[in-house]
C-alpha positions as CSV (number, residue, x, y, z in Angstrom):
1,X,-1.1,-97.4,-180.6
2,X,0.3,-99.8,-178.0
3,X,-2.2,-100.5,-175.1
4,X,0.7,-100.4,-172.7
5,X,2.0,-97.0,-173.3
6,X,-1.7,-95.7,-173.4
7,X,-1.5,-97.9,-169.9
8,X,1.3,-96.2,-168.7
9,X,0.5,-92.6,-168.8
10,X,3.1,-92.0,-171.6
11,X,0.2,-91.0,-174.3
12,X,0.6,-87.3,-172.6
13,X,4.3,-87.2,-174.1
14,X,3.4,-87.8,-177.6
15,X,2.9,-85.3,-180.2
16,X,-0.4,-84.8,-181.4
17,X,-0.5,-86.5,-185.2
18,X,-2.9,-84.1,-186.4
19,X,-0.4,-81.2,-185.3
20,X,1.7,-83.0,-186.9
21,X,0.5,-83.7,-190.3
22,X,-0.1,-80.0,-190.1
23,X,3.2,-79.2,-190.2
24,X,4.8,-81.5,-192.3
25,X,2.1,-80.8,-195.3
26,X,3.1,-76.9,-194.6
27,X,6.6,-77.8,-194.4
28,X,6.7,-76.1,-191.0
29,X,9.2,-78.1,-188.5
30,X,7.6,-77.8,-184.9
31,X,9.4,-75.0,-182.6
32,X,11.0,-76.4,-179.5
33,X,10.8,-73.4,-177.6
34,X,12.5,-74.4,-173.9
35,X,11.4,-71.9,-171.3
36,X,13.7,-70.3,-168.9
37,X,13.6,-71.9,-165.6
38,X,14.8,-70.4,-162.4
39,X,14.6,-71.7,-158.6
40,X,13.7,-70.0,-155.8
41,X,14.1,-70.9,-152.1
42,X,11.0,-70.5,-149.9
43,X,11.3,-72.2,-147.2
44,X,10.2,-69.8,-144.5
45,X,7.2,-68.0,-146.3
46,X,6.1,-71.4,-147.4
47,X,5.8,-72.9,-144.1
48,X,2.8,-70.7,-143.3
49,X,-0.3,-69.1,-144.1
50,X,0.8,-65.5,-143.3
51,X,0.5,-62.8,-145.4
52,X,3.8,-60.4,-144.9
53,X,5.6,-58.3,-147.6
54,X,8.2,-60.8,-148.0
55,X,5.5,-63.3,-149.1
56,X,3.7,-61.0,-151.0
57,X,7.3,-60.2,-153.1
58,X,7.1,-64.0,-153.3
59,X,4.2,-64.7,-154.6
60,X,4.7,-62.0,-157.0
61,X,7.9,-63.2,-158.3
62,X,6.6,-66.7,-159.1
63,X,3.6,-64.8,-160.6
64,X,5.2,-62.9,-162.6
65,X,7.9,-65.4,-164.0
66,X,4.8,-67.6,-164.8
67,X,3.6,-64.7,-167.0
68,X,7.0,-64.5,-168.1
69,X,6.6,-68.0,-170.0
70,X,9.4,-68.8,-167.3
71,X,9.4,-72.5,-165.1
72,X,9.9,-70.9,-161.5
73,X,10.5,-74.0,-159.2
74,X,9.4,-73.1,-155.5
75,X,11.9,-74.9,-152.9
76,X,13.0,-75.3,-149.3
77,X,15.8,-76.9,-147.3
78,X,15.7,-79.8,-146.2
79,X,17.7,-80.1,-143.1
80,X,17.4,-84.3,-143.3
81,X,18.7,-84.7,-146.3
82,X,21.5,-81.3,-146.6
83,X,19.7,-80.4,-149.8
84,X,16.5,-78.2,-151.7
85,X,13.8,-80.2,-152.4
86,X,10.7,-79.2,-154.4
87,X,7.5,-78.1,-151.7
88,X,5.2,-80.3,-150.5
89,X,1.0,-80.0,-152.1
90,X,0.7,-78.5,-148.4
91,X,3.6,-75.8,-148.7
92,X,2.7,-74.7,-152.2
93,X,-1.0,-73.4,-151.3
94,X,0.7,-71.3,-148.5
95,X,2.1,-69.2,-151.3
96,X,-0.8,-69.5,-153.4
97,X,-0.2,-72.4,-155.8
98,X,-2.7,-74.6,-156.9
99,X,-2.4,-77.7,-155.2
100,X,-0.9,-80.8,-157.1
101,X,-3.0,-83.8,-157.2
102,X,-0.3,-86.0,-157.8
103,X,2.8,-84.8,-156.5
104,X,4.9,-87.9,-157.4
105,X,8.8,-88.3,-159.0
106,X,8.1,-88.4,-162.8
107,X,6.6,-92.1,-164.0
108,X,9.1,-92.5,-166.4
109,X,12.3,-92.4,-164.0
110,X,11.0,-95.9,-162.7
111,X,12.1,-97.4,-166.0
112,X,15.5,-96.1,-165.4
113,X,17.8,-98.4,-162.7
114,X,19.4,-95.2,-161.3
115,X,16.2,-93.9,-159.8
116,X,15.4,-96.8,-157.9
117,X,17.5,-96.0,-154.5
118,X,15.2,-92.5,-154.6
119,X,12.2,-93.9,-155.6
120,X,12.7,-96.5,-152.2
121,X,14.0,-93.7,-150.2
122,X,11.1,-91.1,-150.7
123,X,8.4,-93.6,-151.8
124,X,8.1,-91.7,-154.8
125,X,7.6,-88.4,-153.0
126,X,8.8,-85.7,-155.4
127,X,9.4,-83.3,-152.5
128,X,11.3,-85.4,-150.2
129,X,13.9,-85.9,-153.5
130,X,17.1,-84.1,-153.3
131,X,16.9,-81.7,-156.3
132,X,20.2,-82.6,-157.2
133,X,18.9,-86.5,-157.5
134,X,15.7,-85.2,-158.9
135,X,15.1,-86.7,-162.4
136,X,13.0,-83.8,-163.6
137,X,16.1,-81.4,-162.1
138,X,19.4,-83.2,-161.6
139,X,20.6,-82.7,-165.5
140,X,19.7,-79.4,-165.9
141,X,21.1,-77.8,-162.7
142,X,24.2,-75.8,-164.3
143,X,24.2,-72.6,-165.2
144,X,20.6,-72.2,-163.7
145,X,19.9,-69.2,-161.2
146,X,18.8,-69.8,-157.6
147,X,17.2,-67.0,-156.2
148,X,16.9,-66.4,-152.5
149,X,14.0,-63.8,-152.0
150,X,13.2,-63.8,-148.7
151,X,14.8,-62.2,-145.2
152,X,17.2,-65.5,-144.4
153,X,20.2,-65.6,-141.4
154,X,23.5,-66.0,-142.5
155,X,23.6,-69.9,-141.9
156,X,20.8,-70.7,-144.0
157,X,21.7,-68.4,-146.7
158,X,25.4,-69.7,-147.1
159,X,23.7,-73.4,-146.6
160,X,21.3,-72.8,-150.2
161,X,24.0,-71.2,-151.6
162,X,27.0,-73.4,-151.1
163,X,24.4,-76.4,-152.5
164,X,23.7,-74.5,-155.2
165,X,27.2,-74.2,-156.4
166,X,28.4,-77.1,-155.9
167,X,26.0,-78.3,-158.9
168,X,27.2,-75.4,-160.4
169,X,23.9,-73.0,-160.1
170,X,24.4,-69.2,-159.7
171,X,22.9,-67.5,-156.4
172,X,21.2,-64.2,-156.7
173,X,19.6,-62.5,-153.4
174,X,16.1,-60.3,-153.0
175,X,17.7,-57.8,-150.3
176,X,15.0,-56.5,-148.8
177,X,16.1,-53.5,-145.8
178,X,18.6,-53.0,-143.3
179,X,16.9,-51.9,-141.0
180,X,17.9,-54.1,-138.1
181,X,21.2,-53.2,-139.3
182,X,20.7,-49.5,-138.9
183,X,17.7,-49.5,-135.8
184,X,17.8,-53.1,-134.4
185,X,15.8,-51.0,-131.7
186,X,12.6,-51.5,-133.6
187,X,13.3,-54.9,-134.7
188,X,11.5,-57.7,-132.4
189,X,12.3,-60.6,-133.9
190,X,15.8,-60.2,-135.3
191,X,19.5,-59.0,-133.7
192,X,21.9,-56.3,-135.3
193,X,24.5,-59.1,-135.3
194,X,22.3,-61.4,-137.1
195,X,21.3,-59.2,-139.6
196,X,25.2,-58.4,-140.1
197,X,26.1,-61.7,-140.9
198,X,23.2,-62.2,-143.3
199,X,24.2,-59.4,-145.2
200,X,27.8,-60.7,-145.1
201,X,26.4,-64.2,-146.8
202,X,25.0,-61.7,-149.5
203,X,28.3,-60.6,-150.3
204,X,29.5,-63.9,-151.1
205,X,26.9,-64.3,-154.1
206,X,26.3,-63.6,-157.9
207,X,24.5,-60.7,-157.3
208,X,21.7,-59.0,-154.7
209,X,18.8,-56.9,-156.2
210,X,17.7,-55.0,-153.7
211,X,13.6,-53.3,-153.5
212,X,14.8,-49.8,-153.7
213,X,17.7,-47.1,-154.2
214,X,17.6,-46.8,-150.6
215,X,18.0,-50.6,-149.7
216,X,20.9,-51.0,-152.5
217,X,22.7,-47.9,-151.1
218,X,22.6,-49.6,-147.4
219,X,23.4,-52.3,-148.4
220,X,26.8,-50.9,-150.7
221,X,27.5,-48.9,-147.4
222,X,27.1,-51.8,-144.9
223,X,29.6,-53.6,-147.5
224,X,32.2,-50.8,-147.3
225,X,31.8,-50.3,-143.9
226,X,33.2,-54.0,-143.8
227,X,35.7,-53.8,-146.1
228,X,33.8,-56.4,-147.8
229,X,33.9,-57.9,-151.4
230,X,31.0,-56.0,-153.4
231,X,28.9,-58.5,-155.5
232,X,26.9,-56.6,-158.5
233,X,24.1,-55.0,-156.8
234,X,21.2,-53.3,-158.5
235,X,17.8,-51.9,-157.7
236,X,14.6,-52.7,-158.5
237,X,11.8,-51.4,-156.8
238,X,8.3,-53.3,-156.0
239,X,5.1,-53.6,-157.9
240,X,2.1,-52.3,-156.8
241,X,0.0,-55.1,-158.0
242,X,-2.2,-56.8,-155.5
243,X,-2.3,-60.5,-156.9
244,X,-5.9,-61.7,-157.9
245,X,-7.2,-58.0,-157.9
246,X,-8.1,-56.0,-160.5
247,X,-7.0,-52.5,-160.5
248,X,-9.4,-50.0,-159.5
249,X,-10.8,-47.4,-162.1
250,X,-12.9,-45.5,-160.7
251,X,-12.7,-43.1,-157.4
252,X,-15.3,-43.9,-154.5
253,X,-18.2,-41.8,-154.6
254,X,-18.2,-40.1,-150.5
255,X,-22.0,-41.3,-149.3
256,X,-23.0,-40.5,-145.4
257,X,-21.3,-38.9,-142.6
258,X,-18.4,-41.0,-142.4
259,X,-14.7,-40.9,-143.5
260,X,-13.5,-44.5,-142.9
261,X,-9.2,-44.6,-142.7
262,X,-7.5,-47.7,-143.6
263,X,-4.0,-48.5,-141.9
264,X,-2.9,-51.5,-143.5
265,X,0.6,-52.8,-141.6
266,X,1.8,-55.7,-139.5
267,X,2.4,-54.7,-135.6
268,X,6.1,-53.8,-135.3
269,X,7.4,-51.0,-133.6
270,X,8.9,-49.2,-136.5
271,X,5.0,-49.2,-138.1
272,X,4.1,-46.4,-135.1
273,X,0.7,-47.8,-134.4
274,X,0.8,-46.1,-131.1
275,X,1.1,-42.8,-132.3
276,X,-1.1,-43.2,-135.4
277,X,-3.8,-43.7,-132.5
278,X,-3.1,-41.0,-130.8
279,X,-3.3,-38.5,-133.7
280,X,-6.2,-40.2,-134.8
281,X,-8.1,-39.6,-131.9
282,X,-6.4,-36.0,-131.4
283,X,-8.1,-35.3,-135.3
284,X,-11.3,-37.0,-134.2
285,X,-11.6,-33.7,-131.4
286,X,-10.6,-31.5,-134.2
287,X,-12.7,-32.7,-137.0
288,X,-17.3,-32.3,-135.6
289,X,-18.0,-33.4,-139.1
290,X,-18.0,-35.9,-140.5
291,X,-17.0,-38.4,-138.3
292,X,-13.8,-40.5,-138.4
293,X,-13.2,-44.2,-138.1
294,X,-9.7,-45.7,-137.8
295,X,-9.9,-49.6,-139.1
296,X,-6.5,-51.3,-138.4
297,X,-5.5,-54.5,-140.4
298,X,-2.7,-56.7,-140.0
299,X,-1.2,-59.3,-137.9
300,X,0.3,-59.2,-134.5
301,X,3.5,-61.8,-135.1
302,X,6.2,-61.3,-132.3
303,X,4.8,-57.3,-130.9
304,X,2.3,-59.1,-128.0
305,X,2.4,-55.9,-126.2
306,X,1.6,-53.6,-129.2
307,X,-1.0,-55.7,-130.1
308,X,-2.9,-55.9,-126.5
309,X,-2.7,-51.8,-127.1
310,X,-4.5,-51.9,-130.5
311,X,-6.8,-54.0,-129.0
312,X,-7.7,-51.6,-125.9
313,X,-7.1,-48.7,-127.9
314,X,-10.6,-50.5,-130.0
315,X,-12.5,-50.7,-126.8
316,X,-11.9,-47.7,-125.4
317,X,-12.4,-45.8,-128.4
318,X,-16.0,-46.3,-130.6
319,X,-14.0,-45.2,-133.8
320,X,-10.9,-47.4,-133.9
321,X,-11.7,-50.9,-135.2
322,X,-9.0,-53.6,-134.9
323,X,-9.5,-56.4,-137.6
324,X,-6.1,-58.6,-137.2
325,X,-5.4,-60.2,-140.4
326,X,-7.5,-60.7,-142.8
327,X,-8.5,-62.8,-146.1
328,X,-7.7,-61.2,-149.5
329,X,-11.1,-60.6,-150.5
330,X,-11.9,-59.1,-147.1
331,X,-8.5,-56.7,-147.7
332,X,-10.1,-56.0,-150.9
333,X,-13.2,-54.8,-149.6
334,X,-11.5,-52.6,-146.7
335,X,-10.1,-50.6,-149.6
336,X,-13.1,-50.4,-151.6
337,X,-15.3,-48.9,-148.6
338,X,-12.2,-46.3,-147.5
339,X,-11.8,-43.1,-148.2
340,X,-8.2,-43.0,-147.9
341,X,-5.4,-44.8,-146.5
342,X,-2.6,-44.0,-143.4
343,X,0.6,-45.9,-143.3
344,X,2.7,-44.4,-140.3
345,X,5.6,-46.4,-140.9
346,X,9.2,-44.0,-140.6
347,X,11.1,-46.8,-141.9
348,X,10.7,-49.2,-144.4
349,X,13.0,-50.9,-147.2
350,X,9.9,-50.6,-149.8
351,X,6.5,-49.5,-148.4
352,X,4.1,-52.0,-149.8
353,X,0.9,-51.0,-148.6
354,X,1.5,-47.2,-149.7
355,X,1.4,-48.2,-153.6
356,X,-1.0,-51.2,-152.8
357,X,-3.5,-48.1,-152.0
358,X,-3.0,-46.2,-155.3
359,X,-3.6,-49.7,-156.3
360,X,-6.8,-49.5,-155.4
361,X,-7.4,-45.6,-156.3
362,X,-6.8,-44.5,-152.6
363,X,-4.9,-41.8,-151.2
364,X,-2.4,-42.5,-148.9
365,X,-1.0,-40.3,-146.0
366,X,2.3,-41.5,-145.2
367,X,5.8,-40.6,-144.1
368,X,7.9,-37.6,-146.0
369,X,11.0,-39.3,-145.4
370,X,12.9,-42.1,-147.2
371,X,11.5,-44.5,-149.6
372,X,8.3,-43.6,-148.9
373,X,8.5,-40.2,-149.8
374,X,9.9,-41.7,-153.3
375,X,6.7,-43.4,-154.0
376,X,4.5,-41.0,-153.3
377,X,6.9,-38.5,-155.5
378,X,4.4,-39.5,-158.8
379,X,0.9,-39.0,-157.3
380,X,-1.8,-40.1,-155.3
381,X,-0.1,-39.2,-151.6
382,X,0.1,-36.5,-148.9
383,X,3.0,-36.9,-147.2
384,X,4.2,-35.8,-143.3
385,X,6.6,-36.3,-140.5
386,X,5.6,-39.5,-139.0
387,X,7.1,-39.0,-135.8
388,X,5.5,-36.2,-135.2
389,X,1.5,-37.2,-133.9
390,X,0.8,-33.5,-134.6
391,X,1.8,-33.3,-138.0
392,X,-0.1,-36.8,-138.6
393,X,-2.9,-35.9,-137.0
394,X,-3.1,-32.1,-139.2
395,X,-2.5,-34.9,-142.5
396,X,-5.8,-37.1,-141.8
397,X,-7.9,-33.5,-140.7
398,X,-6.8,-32.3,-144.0
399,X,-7.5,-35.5,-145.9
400,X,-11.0,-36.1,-144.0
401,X,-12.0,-32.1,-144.5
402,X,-11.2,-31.4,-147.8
403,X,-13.3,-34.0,-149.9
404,X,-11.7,-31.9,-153.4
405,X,-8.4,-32.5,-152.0
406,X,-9.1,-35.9,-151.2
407,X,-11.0,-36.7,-154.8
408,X,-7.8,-34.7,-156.6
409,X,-5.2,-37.4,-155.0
410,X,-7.8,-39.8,-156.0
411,X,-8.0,-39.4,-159.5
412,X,-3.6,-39.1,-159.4
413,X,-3.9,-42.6,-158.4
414,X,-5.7,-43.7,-160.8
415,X,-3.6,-42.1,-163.7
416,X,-0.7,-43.1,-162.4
417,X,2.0,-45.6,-164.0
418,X,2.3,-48.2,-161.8
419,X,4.6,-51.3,-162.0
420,X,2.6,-55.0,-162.2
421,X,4.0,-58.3,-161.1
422,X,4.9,-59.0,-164.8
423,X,6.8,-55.7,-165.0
424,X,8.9,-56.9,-161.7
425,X,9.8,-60.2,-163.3
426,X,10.6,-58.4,-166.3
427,X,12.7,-56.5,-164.6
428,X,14.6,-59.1,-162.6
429,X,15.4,-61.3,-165.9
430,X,17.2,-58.2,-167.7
431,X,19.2,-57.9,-164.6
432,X,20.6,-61.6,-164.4
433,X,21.1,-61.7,-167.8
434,X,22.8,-59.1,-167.3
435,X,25.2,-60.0,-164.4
């Protein structure tokens, strides 16, 4: 063989002889079998570490698309250039992607005259290349679906999607809630107007799958309300599939005098934290034995004041433990060790952390109301008003009480059916092949 292909880096493209003198002697021709590929804009949940819902419905997209045998190309707009671009080594390990070691525009483009304005402009940078000048992209742009999962304004989403189609993509939405919509009361970070016109750029596109029956039928209502044009919309709710974890098969065996209660949830007005505390520590004077711990994980983000509550709530009180966020294997661990789970949320689009429990063979208590009463429909839950501090507070006695009950939602968790990452993606593909 040539020493200056071997030189080049170009051995990797040729076929393996023996492979091939396989086939031919077994008059086998070699299957080109071209994966699907699909793009998805990440630009937000990318450009840090932290550990929401959205980014865990990211990361489990591109998970499961990867296990799909399917190329998913994580992106983000570049407000330079007017375009996607690929992410950079850094941005990619914020959604959990092994980190390239060479993250430079394909070798064999610098042969090729064309490429040499991008190679000068981006110094070979892959992700400072426009995908639609990317040589590994530009040609195979048409007909390809970009897929906007995450909670975008209205700007930014008509910004990806206009690119898209003017290099003739097709632009589906994740539509996660519409809450802000509906109770921009308990929405910190986010306007009622703002969320209106971001569902309005949804209307514009190929088609929104939303996270549940309830989010789609929002969504269809917010439309109508609007008079506006209705893309094909379709449910498809969320996997329960905590990346990198195995699912748990066995129930925990109750050891000491302690019932330790997990509340997994970001600090957000709508997730009730202050009234969780309250009927905690009103079933702490109801419950002598055993005794109760409340531990409290999840990030602060824009709710300062909620959070400085949490955290005097922990000091005045020996049983309330605030933990802030935390690393995976430290989440993982926090559900091992409890004996059940509280999610006091009364609105939600999904519910994450209520099927991430029976994930981990945990009963959750959460709200009787809305989607989450729809999860916990198969198994595994106890359900109650969540604005009432009485009726929570009667929910985590029962729970902490009754270790029968609590061992008979137990082993519901474990039987139950519940979706994976794969299933999601699965899911997803019949729909846009569908559309």
């Amino acid at each position: 063989m040539d020493w200056r292909i071997r030189r080049s880096g170009f051995i990797g493209l040729l076929p393996n002889p023996l492979a091939v003198d396989t086939m031919l002697a077994t008059g086998i021709k070699p299957a080109r079998v071209m994966p699907k590929q699909f793009y998805l804009d990440t630009s937000r949940v990318a450009s840090n570490g932290a550990r929401t819902g959205i980014q865990t419905v990211v990361r489990g997209l591109l998970a499961g698309l990867s296990s799909r045998r399917c190329v998913a190309h994580a992106l983000r707009w570049s407000f330079e250039e007017a375009c996607l671009t690929p992410l950079s080594p850094e941005w990619e390990l914020n959604i959990g992607r092994t980190r390239r070691k060479k993250p430079y525009l394909p070798i064999p483009s610098l042969v090729r005259p064309k490429y040499w304005p991008l190679w000068a402009r981006t110094r070979g940078m892959d992700y400072k290349a426009p995908l639609h000048e990317h040589p590994t992209h530009a040609e195979h742009l048409n007909g390809r679906w970009l897929i906007l999962p995450e909670l975008m304004d209205g700007p930014g989403a008509r910004l990806a999607a206009d690119y898209a189609r003017r290099h003739g993509m097709r632009v589906a939405a994740i539509f996660h809630d519409a809450i802000a919509w509906l109770h921009p009361e308990v929405v910190l970070h986010w306007t009622r107007e703002q969320h209106a016109d971001y569902m309005r750029a949804l209307a514009e596109l190929d088609a929104v799958i939303a996270v549940s029956e309830q989010s789609a039928g929002e969504f269809t209502e917010f439309l109508r309300s609007q008079s506006l044009p209705m893309p094909p919309v379709r449910a498809c709710s969320l996997s329960a599939q905590v990346l990198d974890q195995e699912r748990e098969t066995r129930l925990k065996e109750t050891m000491g005098d302690t019932i330790k209660i997990l509340c997994v949830s970001t600090l957000e007005p709508r997730k009730n934290h202050a009234l969780l505390i309250r009927a905690f520590e009103e079933a702490c004077r109801k419950v002598g034995s055993p005794k109760l711990e409340l531990h409290l994980v999840g990030c602060v983000y824009a709710a300062g004041e909620i959070g400085e509550a949490v955290r005097m709530a922990a000091v005045k009180t020996a049983a309330i433990f605030w933990h802030g966020g935390v690393s995976p294997e430290e989440l993982r661990n926090f559900y091992r060790e409890c004996d059940f789970t509280v999610f006091a949320s009364w609105i939600e689009g999904f519910g994450l952390p209520v099927v991430e429990s029976l994930w981990f063979g945990r009963p959750c208590l959460c709200s009787d109301q809305g989607v989450m009463a729809e999860n916990a429909k198969g198994g595994g839950c106890l359900t109650v008003n969540m604005r009432d501090a009485g009726a929570l507070a009667d929910g985590m006695v029962r729970l902490a009480s009754r270790p029968e009950f609590r061992r008979e939602l137990g082993e519901q968790a474990l039987r139950r059916e519940l979706k994976t990452w794969d299933d999601y993606a699965g899911e997803i593909l019949g729909i846009l092949e569908g559309v």
